[in-house]
C-alpha positions as CSV (number, residue, x, y, z in Angstrom):
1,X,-18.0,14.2,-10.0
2,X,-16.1,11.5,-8.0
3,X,-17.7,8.3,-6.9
4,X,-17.7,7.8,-3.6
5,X,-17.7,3.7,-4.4
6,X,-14.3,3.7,-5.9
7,X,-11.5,4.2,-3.3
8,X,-9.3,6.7,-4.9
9,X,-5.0,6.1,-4.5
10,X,-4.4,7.3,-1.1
11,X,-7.0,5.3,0.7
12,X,-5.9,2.4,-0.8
13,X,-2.3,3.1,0.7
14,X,-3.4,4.7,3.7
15,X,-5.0,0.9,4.3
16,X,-2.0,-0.6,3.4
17,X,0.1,1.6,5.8
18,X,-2.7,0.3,8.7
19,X,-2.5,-3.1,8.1
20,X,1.1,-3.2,7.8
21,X,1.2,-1.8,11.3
22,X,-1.1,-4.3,12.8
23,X,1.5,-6.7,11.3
24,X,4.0,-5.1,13.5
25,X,5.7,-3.6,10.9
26,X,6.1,0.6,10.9
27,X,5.1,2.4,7.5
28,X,5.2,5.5,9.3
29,X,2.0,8.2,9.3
30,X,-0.4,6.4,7.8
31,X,-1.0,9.7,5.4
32,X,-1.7,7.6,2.5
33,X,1.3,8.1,0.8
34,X,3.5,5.5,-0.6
35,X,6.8,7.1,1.1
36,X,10.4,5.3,1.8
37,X,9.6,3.9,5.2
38,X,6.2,2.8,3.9
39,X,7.7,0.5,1.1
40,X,10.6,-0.5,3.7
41,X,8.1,-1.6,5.8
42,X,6.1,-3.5,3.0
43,X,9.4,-5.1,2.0
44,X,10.4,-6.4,5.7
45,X,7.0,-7.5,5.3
46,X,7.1,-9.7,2.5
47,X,10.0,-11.0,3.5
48,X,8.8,-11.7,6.9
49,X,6.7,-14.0,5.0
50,X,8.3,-15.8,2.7
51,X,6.7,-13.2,-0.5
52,X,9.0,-11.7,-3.2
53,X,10.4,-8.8,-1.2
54,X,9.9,-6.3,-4.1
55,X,8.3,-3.7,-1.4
56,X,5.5,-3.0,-4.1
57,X,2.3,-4.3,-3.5
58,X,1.2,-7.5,-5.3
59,X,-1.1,-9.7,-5.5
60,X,-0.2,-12.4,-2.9
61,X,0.7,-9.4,-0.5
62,X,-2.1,-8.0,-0.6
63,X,-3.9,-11.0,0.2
64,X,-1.3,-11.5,3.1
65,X,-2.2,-8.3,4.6
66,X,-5.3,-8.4,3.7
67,X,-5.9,-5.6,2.1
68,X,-7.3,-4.7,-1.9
69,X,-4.6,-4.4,-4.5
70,X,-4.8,-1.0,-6.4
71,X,-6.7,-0.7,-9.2
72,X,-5.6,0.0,-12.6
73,X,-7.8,3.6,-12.8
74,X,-5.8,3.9,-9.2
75,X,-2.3,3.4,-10.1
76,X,-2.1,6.3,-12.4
77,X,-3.6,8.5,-10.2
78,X,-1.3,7.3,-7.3
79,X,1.8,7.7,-9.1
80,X,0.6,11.3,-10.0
81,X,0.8,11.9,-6.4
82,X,3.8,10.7,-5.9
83,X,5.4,12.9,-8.5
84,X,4.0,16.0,-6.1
């Protein structure tokens, strides 16, 4: 049984993907997947802003953006998905 608490993977980037277009930057759909245009985006972002432009989410960009860095049960599960 999943907990509802724990925001699985694709939430996590589907918020990322949001924020990052109220920053004026275009992730594409915001589908929750970490897709091309959603790390370009992430990587004009952080550069926008004087961050490492590594267009993966760290800690000082996800404070930037506001948004919660994924957590450690979450990564493997996101990289799962983007294997399908």
């Amino acid at each position: 049984m999943e907990n509802q608490d724990v925001p699985n993977a694709r939430d996590e980037i589907r918020k990322l993907q949001e924020a990052l277009k109220a920053k004026g930057e275009d992730p594409g759909s915001t589908d929750g997947f970490m897709i091309r245009k959603t790390r370009a985006a992430l990587k004009a972002f952080q550069k926008a802003n004087g961050l490492k432009a590594s267009g993966k989410l760290d800690e000082p960009t996800a404070e930037k953006l506001g948004v919660q860095k994924p957590t450690q049960a979450n990564t493997k599960q996101k990289k799962e998905e983007e294997k399908n």
